[in-house]
N, CA, C and O atoms as a CHARMM CRD file, in Angstrom:
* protein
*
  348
    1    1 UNK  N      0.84300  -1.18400   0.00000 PROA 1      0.00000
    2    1 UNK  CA     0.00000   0.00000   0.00000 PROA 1      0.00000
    3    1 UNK  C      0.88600   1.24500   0.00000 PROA 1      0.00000
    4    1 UNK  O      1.80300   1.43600   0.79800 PROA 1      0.00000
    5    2 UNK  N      0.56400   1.95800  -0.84800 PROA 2      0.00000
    6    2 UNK  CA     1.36900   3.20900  -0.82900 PROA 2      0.00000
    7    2 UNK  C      1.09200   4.51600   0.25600 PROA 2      0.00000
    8    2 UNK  O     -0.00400   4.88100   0.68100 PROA 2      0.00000
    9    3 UNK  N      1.96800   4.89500   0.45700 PROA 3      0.00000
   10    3 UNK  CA     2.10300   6.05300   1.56700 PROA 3      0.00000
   11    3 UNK  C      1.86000   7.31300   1.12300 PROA 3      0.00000
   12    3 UNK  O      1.86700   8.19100   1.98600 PROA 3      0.00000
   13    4 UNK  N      1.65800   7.61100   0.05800 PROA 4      0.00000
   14    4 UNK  CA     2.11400   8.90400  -0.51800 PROA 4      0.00000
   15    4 UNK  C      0.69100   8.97400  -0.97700 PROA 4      0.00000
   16    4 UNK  O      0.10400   8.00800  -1.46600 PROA 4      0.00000
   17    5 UNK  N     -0.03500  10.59300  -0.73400 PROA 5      0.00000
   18    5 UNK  CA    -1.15700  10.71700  -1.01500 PROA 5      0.00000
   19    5 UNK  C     -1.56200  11.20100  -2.12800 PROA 5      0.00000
   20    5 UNK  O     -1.11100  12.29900  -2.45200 PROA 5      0.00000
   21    6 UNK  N     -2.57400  10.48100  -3.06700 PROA 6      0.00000
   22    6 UNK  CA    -3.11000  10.78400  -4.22700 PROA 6      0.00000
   23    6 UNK  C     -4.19100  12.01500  -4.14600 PROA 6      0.00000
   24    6 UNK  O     -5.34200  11.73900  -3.80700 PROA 6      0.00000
   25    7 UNK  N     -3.77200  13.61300  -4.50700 PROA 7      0.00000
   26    7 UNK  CA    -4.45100  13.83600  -4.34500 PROA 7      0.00000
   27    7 UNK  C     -4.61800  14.54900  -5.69600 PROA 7      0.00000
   28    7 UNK  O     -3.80100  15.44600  -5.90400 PROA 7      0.00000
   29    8 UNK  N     -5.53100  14.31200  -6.65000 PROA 8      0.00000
   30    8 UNK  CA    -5.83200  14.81300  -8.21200 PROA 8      0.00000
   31    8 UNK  C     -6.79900  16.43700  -8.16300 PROA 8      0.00000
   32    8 UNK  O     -6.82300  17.49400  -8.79400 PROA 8      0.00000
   33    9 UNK  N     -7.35300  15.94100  -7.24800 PROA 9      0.00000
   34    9 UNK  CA    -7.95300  17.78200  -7.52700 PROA 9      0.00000
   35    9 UNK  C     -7.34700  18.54300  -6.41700 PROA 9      0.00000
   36    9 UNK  O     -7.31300  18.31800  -5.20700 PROA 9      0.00000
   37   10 UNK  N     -6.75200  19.75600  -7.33100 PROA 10     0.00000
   38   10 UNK  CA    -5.93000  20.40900  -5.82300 PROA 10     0.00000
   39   10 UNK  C     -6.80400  21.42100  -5.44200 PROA 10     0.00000
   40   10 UNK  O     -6.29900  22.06900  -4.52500 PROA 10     0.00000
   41   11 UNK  N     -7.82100  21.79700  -5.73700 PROA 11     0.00000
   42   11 UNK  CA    -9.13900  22.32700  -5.49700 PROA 11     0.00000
   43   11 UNK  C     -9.83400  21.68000  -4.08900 PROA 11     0.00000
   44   11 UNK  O    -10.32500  22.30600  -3.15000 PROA 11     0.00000
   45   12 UNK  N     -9.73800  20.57800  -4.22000 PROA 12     0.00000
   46   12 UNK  CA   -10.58700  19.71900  -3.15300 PROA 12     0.00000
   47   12 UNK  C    -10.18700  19.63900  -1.78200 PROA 12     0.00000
   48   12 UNK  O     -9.08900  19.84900  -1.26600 PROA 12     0.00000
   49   13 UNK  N    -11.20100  19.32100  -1.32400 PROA 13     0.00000
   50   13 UNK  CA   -11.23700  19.29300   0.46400 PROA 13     0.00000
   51   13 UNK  C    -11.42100  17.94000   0.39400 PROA 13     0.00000
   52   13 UNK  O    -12.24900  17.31800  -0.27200 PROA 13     0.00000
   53   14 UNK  N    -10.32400  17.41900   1.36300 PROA 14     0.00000
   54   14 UNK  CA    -9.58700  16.18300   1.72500 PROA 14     0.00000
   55   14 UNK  C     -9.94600  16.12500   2.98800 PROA 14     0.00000
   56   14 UNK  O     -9.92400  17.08000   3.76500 PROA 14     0.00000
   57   15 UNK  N    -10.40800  14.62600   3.32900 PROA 15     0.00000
   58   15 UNK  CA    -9.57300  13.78300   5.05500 PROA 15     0.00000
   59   15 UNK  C     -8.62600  12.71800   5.01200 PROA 15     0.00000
   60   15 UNK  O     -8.70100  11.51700   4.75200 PROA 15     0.00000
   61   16 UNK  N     -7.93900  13.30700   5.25900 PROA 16     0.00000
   62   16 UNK  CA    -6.83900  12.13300   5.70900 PROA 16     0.00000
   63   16 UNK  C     -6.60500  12.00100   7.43200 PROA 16     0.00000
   64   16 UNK  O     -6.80200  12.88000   8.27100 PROA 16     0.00000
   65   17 UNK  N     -6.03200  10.34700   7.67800 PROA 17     0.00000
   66   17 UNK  CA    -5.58700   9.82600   8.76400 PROA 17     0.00000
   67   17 UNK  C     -4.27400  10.15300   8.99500 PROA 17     0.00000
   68   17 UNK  O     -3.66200  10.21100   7.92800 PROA 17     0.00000
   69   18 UNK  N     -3.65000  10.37100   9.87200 PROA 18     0.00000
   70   18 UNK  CA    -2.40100  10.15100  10.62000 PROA 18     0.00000
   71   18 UNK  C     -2.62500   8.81200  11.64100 PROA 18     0.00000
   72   18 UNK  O     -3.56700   8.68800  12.42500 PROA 18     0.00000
   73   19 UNK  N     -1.64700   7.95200  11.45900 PROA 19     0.00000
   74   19 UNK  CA    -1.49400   7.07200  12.95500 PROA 19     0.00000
   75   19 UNK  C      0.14200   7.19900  13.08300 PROA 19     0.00000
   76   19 UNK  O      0.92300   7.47900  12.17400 PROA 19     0.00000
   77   20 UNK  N      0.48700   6.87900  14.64200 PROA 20     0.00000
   78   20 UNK  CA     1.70100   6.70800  15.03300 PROA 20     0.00000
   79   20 UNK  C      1.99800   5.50500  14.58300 PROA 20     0.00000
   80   20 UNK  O      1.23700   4.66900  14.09700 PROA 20     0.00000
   81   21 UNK  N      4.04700   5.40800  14.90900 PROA 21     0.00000
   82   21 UNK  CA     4.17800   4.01500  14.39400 PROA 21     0.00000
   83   21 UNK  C      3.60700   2.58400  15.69200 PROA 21     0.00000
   84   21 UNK  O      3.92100   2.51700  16.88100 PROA 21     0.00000
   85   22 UNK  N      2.91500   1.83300  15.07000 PROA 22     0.00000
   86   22 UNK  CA     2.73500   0.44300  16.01900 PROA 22     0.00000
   87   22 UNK  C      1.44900   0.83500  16.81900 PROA 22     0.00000
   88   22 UNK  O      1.08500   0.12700  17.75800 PROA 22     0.00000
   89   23 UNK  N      0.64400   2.14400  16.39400 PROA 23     0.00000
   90   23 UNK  CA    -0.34300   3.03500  17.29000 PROA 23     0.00000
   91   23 UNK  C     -0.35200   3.31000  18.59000 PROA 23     0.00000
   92   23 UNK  O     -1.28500   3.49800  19.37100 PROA 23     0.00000
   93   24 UNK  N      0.96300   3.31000  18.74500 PROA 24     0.00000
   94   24 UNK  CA     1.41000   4.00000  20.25300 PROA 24     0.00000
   95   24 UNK  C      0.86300   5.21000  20.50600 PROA 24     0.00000
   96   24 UNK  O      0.85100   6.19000  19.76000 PROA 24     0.00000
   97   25 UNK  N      0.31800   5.07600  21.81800 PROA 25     0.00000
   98   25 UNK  CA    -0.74700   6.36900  22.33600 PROA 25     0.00000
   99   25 UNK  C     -0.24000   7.49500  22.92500 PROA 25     0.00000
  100   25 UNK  O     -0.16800   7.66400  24.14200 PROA 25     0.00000
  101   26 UNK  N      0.24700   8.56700  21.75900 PROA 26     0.00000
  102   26 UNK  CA     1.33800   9.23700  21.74500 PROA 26     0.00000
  103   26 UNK  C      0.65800  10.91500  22.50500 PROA 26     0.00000
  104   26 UNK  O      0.97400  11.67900  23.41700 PROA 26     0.00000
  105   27 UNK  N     -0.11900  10.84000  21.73800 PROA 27     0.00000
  106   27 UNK  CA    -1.10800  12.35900  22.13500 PROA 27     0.00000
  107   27 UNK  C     -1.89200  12.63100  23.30400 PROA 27     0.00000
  108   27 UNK  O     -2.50500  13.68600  23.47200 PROA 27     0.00000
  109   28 UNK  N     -1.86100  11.31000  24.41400 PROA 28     0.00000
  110   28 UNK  CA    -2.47500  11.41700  25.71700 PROA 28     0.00000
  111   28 UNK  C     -1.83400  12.39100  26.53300 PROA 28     0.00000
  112   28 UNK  O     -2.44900  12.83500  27.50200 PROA 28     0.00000
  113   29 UNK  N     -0.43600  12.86900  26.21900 PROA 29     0.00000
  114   29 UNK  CA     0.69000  13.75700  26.96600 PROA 29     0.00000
  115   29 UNK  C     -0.41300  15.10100  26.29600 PROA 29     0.00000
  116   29 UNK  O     -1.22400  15.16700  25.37100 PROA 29     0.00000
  117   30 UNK  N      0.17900  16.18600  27.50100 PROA 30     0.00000
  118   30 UNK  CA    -0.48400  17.48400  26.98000 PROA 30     0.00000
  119   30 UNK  C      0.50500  17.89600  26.18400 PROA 30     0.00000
  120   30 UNK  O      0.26000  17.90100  24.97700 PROA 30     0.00000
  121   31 UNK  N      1.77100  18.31200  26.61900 PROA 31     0.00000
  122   31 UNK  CA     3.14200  18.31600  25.29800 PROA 31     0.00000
  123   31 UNK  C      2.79200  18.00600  23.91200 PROA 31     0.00000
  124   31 UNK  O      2.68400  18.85200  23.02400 PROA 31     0.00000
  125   32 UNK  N      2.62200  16.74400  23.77700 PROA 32     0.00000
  126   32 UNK  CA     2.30300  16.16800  22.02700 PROA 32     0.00000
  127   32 UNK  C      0.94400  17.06100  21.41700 PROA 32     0.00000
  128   32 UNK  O      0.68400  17.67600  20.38300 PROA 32     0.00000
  129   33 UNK  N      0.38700  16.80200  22.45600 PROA 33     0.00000
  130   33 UNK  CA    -1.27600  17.30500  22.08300 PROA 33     0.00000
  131   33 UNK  C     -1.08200  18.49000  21.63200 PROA 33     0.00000
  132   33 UNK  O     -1.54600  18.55500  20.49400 PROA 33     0.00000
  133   34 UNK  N     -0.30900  20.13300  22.19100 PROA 34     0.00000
  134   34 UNK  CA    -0.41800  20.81900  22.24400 PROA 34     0.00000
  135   34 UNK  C      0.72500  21.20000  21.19000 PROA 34     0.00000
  136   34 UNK  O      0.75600  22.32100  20.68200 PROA 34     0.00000
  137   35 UNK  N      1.83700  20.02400  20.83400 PROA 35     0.00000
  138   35 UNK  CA     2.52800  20.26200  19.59500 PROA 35     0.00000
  139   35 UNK  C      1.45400  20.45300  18.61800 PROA 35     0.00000
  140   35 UNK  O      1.20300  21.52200  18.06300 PROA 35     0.00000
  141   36 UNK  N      0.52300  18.78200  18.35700 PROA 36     0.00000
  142   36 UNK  CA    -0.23800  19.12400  17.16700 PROA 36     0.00000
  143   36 UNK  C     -1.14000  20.31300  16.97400 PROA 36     0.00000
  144   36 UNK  O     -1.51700  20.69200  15.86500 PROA 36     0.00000
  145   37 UNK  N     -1.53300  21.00000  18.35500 PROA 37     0.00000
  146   37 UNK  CA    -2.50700  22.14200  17.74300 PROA 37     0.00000
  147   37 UNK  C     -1.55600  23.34500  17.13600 PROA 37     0.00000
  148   37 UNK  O     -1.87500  24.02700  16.16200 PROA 37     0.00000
  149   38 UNK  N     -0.63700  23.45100  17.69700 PROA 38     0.00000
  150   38 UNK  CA     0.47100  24.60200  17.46800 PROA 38     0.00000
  151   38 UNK  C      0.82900  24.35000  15.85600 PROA 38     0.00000
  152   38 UNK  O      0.77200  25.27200  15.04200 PROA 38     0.00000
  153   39 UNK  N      1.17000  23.11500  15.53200 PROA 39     0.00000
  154   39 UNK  CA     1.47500  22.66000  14.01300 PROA 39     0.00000
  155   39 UNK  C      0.29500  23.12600  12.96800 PROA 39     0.00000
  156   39 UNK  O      0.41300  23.60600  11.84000 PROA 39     0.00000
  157   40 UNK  N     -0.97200  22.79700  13.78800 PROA 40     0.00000
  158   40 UNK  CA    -2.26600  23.64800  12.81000 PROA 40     0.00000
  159   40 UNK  C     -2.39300  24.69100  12.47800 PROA 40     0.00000
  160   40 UNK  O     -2.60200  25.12000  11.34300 PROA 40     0.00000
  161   41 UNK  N     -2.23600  25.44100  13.82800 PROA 41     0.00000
  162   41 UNK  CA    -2.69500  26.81400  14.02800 PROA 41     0.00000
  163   41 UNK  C     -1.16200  27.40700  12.87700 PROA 41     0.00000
  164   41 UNK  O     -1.35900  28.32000  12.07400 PROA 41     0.00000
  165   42 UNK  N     -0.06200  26.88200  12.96600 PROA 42     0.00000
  166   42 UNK  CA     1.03000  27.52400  11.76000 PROA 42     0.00000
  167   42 UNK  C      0.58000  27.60100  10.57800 PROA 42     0.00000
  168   42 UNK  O      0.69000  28.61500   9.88900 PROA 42     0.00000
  169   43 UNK  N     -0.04600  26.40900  10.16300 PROA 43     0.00000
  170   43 UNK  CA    -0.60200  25.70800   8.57100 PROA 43     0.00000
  171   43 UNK  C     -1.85800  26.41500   8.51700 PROA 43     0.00000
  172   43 UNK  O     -2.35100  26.67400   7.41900 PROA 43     0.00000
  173   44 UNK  N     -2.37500  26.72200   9.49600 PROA 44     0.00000
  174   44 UNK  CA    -3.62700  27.68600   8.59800 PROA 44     0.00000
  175   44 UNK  C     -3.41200  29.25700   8.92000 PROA 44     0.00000
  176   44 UNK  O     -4.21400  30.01400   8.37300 PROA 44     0.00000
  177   45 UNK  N     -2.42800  29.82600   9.74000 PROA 45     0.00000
  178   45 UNK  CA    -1.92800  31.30700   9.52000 PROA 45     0.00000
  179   45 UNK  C     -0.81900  31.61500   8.32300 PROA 45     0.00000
  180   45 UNK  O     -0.64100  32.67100   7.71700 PROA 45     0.00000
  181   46 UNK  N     -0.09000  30.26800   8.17600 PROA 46     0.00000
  182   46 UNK  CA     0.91700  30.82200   7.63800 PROA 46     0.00000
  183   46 UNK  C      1.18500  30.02500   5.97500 PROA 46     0.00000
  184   46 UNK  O      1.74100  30.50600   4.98800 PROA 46     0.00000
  185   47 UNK  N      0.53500  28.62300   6.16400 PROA 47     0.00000
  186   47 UNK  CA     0.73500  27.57800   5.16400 PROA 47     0.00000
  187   47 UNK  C     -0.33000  27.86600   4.07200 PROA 47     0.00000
  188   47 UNK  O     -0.20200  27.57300   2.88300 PROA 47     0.00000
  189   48 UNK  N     -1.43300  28.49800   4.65600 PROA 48     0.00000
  190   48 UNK  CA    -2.37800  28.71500   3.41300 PROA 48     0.00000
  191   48 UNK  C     -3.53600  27.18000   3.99200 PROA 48     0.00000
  192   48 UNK  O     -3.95500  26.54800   3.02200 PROA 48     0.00000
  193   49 UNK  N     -3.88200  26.77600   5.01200 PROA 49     0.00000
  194   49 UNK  CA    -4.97800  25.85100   5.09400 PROA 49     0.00000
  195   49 UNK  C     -5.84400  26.11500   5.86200 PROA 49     0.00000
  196   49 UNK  O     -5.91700  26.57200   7.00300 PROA 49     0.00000
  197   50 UNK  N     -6.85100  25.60000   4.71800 PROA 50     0.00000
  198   50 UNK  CA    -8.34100  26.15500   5.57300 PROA 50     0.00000
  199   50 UNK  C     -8.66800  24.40000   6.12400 PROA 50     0.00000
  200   50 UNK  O     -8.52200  23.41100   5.40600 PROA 50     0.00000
  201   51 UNK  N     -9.09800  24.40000   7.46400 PROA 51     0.00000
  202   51 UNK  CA    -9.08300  23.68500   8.55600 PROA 51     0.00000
  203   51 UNK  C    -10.38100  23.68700   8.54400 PROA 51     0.00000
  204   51 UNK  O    -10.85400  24.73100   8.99400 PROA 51     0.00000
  205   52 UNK  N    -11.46900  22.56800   8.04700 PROA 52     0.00000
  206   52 UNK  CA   -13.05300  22.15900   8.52600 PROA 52     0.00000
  207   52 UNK  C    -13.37400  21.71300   9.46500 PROA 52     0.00000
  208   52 UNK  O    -14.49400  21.98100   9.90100 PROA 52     0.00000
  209   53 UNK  N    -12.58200  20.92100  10.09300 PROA 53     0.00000
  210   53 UNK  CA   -12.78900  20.16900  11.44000 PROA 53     0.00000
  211   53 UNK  C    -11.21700  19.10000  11.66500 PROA 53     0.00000
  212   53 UNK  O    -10.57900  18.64700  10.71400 PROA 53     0.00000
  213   54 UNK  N    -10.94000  18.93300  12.81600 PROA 54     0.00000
  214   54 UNK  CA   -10.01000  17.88000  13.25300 PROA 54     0.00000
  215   54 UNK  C    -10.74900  16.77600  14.31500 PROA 54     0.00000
  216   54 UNK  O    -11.85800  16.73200  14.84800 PROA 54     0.00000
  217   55 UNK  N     -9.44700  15.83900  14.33900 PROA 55     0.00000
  218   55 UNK  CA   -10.47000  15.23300  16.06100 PROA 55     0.00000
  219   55 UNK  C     -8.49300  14.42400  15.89300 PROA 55     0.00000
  220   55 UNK  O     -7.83500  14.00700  14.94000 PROA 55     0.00000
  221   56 UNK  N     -8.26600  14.55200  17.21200 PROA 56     0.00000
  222   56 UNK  CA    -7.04100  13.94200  17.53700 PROA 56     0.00000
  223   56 UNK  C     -7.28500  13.19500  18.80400 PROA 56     0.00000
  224   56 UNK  O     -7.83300  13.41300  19.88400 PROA 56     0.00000
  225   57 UNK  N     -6.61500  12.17200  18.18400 PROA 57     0.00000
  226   57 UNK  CA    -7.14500  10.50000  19.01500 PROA 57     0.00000
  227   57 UNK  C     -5.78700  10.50600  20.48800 PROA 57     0.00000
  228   57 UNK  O     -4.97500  11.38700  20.77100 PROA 57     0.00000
  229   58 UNK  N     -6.04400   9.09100  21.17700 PROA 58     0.00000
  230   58 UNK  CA    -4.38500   9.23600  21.65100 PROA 58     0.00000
  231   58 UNK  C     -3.39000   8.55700  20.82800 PROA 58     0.00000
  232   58 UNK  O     -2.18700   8.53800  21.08900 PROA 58     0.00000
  233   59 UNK  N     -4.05600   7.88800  19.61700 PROA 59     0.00000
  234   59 UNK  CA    -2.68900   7.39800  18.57100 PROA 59     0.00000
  235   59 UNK  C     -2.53100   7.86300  17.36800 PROA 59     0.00000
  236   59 UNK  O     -1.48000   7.74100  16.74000 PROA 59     0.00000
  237   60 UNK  N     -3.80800   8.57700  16.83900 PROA 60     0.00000
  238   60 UNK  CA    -3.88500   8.73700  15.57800 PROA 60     0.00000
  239   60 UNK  C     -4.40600  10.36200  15.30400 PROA 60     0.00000
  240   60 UNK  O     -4.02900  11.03200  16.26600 PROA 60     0.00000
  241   61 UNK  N     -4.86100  10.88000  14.69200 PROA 61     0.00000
  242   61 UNK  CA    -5.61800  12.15200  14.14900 PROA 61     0.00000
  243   61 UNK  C     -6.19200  11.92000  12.67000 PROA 61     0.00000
  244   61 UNK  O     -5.59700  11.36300  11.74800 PROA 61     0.00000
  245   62 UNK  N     -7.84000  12.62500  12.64500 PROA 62     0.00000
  246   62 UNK  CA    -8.13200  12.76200  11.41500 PROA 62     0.00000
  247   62 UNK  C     -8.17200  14.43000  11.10400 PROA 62     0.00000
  248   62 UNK  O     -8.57800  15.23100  11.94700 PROA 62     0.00000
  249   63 UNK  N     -7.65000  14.85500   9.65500 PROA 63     0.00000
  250   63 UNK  CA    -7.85500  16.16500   9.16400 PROA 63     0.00000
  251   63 UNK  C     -8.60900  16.25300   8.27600 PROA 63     0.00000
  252   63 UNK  O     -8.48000  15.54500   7.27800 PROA 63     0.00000
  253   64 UNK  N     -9.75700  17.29100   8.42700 PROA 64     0.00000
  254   64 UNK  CA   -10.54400  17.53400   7.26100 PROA 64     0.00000
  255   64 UNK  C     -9.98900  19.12600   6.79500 PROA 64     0.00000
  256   64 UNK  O     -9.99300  20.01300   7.64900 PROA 64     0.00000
  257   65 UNK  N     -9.61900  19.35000   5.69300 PROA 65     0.00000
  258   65 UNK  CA    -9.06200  20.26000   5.17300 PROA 65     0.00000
  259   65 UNK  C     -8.84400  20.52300   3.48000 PROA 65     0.00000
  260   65 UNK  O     -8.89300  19.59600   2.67100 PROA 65     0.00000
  261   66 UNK  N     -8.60400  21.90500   3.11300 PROA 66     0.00000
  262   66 UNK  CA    -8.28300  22.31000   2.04400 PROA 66     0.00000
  263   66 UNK  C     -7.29200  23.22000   2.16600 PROA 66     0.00000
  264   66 UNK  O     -7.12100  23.85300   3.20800 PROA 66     0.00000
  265   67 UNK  N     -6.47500  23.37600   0.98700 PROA 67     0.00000
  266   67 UNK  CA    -5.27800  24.44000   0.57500 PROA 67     0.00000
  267   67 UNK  C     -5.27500  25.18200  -0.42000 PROA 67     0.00000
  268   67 UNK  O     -4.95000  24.90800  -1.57500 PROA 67     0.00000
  269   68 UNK  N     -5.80200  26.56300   0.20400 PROA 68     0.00000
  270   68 UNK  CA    -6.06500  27.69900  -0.37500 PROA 68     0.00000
  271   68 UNK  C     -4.87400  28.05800  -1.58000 PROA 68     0.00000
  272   68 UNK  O     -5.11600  28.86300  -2.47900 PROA 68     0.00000
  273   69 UNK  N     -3.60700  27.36500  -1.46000 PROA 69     0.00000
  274   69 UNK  CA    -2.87900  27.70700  -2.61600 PROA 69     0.00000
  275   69 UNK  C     -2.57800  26.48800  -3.63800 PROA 69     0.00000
  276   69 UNK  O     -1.67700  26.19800  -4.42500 PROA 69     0.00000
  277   70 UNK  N     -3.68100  25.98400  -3.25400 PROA 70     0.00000
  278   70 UNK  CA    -3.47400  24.49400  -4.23300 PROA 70     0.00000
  279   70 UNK  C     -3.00700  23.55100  -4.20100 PROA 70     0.00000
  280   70 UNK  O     -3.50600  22.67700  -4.91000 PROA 70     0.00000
  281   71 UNK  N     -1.70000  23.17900  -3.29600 PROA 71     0.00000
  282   71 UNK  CA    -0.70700  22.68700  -2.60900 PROA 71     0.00000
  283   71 UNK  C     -0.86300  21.59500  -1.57200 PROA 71     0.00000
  284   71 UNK  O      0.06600  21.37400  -0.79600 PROA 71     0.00000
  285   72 UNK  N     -2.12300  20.81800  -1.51000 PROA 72     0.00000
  286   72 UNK  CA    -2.80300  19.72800  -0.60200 PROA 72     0.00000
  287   72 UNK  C     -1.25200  18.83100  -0.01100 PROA 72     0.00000
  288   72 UNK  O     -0.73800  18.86900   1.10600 PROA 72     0.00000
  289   73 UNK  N     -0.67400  17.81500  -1.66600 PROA 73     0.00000
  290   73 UNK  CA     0.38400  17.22400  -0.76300 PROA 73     0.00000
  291   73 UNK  C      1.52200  18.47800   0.02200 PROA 73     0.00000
  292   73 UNK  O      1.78800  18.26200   1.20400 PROA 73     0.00000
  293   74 UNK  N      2.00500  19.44000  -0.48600 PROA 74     0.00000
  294   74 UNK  CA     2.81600  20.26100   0.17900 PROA 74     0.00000
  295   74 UNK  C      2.18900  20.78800   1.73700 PROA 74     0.00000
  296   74 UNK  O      2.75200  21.12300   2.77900 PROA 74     0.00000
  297   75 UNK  N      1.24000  20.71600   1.46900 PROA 75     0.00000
  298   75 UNK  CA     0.87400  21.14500   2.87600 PROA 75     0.00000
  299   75 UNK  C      0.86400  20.22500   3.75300 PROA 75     0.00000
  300   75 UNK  O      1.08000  20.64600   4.89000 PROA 75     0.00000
  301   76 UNK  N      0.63900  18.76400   3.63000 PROA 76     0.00000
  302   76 UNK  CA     0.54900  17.90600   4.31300 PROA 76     0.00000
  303   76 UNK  C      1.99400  17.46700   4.79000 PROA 76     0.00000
  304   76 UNK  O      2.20400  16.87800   5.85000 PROA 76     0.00000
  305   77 UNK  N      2.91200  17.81100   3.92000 PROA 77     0.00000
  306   77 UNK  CA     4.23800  17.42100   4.57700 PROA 77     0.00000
  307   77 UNK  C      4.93800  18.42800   5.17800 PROA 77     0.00000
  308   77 UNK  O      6.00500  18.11300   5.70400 PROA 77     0.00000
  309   78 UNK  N      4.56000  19.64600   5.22300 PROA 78     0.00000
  310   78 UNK  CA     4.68700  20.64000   5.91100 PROA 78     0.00000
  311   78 UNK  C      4.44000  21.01200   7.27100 PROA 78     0.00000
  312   78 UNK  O      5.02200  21.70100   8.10900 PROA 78     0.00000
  313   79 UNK  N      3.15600  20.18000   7.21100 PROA 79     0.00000
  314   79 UNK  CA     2.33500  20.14500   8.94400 PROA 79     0.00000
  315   79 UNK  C      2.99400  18.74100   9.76700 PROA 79     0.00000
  316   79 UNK  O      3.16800  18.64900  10.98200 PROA 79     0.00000
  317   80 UNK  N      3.30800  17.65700   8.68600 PROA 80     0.00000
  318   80 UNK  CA     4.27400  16.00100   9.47000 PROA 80     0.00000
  319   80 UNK  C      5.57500  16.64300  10.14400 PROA 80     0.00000
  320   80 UNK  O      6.26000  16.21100  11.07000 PROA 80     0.00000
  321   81 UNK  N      5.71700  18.00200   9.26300 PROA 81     0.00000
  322   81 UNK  CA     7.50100  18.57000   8.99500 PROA 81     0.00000
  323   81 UNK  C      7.45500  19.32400  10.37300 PROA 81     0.00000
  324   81 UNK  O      7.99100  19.00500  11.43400 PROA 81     0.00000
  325   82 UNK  N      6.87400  20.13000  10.15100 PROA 82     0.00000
  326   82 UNK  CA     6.13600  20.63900  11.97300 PROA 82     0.00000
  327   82 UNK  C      6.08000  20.07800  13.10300 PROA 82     0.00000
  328   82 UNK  O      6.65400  20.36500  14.15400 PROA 82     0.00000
  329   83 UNK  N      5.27200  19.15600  12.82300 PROA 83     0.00000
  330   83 UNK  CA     4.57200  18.56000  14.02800 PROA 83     0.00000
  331   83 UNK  C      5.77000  17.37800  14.53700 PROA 83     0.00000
  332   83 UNK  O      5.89100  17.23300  15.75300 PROA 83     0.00000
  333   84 UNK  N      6.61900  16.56900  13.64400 PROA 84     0.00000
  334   84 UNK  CA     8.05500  15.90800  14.12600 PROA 84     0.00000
  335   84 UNK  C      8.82600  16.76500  14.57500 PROA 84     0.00000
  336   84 UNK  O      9.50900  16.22600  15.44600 PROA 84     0.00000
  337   85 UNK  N      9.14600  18.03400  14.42700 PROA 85     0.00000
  338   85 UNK  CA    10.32500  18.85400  15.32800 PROA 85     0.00000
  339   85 UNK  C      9.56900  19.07900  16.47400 PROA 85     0.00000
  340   85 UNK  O     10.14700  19.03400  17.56000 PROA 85     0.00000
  341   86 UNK  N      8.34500  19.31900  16.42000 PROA 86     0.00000
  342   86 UNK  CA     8.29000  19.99000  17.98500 PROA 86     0.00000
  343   86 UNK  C      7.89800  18.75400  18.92500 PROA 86     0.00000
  344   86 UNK  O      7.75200  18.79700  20.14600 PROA 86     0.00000
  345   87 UNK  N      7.76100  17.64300  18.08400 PROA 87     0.00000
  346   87 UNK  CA     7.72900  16.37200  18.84500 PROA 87     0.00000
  347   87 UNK  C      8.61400  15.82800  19.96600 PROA 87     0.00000
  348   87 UNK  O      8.38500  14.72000  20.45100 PROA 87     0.00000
């Protein structure tokens, strides 16, 4: 199964999953938790994403979202790119 996301209309509003590796229950810490909101709140002030809804699990997260500059996969590795440093 491939990793890399197909996304053909760069117009479109996407959900995608995140899980950790082995679904280790990584986001129960307030630290992690409060990495991933900080990683959002960058990607939609600064990355260009408009944010419909989230829900972050303790292993996984779903994003419902679009990218106002067209850029869906760039944005998505932008917010992994984020959200691993402040990890």
């Amino acid at each position: 199964m491939s990793r890399k996301y197909k996304m053909n209309n760069l117009d479109g509003t996407y959900f995608v999953s995140f899980a950790t590796v082995y679904w280790i229950d990584v986001f129960v810490r307030e630290i992690y938790f409060q990495a991933i909101i900080q990683s959002l709140a960058l990607c939609r002030k600064e990355k260009g994403m408009i944010l419909y809804g989230y829900c972050i699990m303790p292993s996984h997260i779903h994003l419902l979202f679009q990218a106002k500059e067209k850029n869906p996969t760039e944005l998505l590795q932008r917010f992994k790119k984020a959200t691993a440093k402040a990890i």
